[in-house]
DSSP file (Angstrom, degrees, kcal/mol; ACC not computed):
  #  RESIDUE AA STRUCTURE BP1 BP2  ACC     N-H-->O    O-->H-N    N-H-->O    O-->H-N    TCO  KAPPA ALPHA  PHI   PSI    X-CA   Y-CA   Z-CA
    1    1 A X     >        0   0    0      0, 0.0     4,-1.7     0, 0.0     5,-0.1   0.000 360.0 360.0 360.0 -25.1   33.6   44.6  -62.1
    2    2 A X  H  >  +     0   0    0      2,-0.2     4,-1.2     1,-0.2     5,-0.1   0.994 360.0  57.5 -70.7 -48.1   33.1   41.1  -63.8
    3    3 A X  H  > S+     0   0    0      2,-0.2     4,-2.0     1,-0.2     3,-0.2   0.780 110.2  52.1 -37.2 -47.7   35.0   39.3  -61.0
    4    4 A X  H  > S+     0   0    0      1,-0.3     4,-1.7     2,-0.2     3,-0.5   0.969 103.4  48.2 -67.8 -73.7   32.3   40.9  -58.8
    5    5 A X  H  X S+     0   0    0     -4,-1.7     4,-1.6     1,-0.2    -1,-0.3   0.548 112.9  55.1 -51.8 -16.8   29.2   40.0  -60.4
    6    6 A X  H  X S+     0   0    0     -4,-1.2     4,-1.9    -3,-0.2    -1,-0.2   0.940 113.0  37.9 -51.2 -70.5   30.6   36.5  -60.5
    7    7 A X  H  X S+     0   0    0     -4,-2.0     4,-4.5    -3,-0.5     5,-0.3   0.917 114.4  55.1 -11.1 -74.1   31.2   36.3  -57.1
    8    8 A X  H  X>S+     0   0    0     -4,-1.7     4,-5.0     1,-0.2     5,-0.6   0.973 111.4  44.2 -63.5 -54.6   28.1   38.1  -56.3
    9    9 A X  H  <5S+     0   0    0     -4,-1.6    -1,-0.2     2,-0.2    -2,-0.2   0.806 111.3  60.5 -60.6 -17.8   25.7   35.4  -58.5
   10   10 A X  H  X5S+     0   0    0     -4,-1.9     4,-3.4     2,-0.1     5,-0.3   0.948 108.4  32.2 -50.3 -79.9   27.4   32.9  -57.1
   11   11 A X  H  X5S+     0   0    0     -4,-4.5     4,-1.5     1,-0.2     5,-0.3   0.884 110.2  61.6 -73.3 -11.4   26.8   33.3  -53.6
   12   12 A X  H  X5S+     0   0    0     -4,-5.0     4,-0.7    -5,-0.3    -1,-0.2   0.726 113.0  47.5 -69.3  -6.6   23.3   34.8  -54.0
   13   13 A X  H  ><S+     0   0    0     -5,-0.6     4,-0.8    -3,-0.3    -2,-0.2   0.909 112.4  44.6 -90.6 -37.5   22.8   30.9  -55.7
   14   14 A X  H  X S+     0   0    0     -4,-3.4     4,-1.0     2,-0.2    -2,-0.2   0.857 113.6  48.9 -63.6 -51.6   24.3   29.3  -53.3
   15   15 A X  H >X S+     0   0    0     -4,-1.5     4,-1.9    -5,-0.3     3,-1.3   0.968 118.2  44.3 -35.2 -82.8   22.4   31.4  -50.4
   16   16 A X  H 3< S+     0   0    0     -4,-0.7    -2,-0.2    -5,-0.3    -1,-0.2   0.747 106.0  55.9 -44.8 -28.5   19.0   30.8  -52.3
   17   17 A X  H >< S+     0   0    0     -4,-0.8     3,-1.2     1,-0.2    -1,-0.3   0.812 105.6  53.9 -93.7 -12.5   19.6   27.3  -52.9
   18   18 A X  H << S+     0   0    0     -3,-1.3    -2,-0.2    -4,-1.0    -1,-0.2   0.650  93.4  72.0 -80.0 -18.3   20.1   26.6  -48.8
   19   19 A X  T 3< S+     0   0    0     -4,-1.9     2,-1.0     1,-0.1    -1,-0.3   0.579  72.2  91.1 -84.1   8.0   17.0   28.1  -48.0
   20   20 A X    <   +     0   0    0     -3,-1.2     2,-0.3     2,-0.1    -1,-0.1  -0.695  55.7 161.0-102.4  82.4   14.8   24.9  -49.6
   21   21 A X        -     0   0    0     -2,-1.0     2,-0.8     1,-0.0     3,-0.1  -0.617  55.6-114.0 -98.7 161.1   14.5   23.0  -46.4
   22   22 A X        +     0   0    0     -2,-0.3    25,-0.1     1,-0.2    24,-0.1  -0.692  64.7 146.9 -90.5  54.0   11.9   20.4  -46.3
   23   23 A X        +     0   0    0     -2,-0.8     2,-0.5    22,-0.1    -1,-0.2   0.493  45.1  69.8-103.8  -4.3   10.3   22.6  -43.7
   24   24 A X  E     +A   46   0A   0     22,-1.1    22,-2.3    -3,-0.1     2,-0.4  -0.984  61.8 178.2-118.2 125.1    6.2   21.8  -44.5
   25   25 A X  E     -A   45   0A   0     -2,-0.5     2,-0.3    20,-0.3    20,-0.2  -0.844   6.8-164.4-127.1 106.4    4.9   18.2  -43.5
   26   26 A X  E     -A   44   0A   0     18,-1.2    18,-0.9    -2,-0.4     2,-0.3  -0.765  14.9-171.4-118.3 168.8    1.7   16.7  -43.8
   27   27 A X  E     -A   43   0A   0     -2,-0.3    16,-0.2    16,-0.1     3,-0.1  -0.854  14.7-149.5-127.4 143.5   -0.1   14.0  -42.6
   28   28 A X        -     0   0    0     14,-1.5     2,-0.2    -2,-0.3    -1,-0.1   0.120  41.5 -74.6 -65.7-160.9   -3.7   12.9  -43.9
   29   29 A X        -     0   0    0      1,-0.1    13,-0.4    11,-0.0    -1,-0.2  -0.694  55.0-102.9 -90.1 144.0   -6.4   11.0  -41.6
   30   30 A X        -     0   0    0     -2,-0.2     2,-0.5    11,-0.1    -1,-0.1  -0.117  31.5-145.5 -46.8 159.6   -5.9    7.9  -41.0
   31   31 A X        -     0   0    0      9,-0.1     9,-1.1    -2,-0.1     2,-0.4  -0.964  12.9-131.9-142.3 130.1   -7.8    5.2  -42.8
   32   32 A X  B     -C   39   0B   0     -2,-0.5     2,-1.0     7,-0.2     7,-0.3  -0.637   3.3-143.5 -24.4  83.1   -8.8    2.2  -41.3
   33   33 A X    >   -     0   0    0      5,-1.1     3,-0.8    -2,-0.4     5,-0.4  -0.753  29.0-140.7 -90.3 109.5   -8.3   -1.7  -43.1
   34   34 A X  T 3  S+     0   0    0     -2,-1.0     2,-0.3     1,-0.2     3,-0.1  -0.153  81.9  38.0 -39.1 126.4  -11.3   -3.1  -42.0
   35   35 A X  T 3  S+     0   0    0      1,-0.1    -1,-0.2     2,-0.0     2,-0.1  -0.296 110.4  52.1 111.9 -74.1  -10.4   -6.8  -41.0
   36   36 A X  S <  S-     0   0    0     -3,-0.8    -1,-0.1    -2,-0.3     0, 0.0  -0.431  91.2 -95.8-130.3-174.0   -7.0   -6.4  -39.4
   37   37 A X  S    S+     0   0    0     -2,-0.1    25,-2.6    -3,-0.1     2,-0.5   0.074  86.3 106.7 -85.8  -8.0   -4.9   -4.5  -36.8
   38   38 A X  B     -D   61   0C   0     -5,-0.4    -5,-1.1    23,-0.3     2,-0.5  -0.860  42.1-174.0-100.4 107.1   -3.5   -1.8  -39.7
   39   39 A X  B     -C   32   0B   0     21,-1.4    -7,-0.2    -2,-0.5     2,-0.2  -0.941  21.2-133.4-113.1 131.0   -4.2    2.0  -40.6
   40   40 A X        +     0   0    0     -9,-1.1     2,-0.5    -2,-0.5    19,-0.2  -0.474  25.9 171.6 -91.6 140.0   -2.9    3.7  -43.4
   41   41 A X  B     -E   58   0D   0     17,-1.0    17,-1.8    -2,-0.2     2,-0.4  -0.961  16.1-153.8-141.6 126.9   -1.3    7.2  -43.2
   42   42 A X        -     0   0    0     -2,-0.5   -14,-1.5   -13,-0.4     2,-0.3  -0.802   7.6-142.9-119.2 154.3    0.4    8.8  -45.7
   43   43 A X  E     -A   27   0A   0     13,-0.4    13,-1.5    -2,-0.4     2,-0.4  -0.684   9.9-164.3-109.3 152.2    3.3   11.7  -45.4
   44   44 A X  E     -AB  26  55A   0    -18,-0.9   -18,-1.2    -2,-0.3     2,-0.6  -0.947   9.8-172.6-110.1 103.7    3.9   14.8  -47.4
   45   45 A X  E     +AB  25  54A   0      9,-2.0     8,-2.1    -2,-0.4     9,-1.2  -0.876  18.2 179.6 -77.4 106.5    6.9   16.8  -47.6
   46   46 A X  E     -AB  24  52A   0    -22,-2.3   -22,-1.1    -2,-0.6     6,-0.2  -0.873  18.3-136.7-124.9 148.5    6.5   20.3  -49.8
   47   47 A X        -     0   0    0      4,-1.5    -1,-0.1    -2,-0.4   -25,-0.1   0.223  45.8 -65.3 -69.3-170.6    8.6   22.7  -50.4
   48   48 A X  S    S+     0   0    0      1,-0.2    -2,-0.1   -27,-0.1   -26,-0.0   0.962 135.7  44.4 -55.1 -52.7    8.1   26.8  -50.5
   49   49 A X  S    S-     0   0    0      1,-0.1    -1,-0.2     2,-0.0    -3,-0.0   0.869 121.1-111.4 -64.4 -59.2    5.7   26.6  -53.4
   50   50 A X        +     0   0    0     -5,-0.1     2,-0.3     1,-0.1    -1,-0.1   0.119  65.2 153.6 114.8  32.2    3.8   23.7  -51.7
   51   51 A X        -     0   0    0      1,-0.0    -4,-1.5     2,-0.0     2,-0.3  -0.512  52.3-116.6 -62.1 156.8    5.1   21.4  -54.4
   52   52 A X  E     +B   46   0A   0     -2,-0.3    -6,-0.2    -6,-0.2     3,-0.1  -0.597  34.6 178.5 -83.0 135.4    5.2   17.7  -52.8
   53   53 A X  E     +     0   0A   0     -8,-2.1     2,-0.4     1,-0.4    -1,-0.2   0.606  64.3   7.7-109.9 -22.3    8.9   16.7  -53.0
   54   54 A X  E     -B   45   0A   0     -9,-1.2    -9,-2.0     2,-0.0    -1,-0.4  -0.993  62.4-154.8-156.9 162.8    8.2   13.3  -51.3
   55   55 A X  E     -B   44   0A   0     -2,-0.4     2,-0.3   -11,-0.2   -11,-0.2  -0.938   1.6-160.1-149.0 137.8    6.0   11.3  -50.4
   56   56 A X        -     0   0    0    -13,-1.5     2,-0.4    -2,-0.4   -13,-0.4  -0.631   7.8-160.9-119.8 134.7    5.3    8.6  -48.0
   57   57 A X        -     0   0    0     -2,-0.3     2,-0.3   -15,-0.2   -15,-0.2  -0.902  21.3-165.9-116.9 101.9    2.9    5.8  -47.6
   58   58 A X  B     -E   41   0D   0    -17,-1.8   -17,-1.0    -2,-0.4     2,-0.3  -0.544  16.7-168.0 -88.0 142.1    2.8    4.6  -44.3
   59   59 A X        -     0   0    0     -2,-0.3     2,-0.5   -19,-0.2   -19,-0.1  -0.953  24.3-166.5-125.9 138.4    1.0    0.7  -42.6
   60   60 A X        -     0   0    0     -2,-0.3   -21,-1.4     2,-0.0     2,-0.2  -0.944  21.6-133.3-139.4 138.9    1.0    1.2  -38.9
   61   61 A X  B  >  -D   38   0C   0     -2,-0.5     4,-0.9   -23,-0.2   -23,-0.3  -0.600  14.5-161.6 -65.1 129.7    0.4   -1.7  -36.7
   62   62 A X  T  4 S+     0   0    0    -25,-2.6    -1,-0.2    -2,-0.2   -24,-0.1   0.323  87.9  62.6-104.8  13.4   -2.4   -0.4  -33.7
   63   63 A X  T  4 S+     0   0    0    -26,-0.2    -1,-0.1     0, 0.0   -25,-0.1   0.894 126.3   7.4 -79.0 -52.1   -1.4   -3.3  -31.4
   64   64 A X  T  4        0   0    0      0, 0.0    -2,-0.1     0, 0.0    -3,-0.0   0.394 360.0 360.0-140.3  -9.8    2.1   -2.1  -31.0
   65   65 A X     <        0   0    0     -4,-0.9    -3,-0.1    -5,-0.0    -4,-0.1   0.382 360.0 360.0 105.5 360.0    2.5    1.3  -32.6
């Protein structure tokens, strides 16, 4: 019976821990820099809870993409 419940918490941890995909991303508005050819856009990635796991600051050229 121990063997089992070893076993069994194992792969339910293992199981659980595959299901934390990076599966919500969002993007603000753009924002303008006044002056030059550049708008900034920043990325989110969150997890189940909607904690942020990464985050991105993005420059994006509007002449050439």
């Amino acid at each position: 019976m121990k063997h089992f419940l070893i076993i069994l918490f194992a792969l339910l941890s293992c199981v659980l821990y595959g299901q934390s995909k990076y599966n919500y991303v969002h993007f603000n508005k753009l924002t303008e820099i006044e002056g030059t050819e550049y708008v900034i856009a920043t990325i989110e990635h969150k997890g189940k809870m909607f904690e942020t796991n990464e985050l991105f600051l993005l420059f994006i050229n509007t002449l050439n993409g």
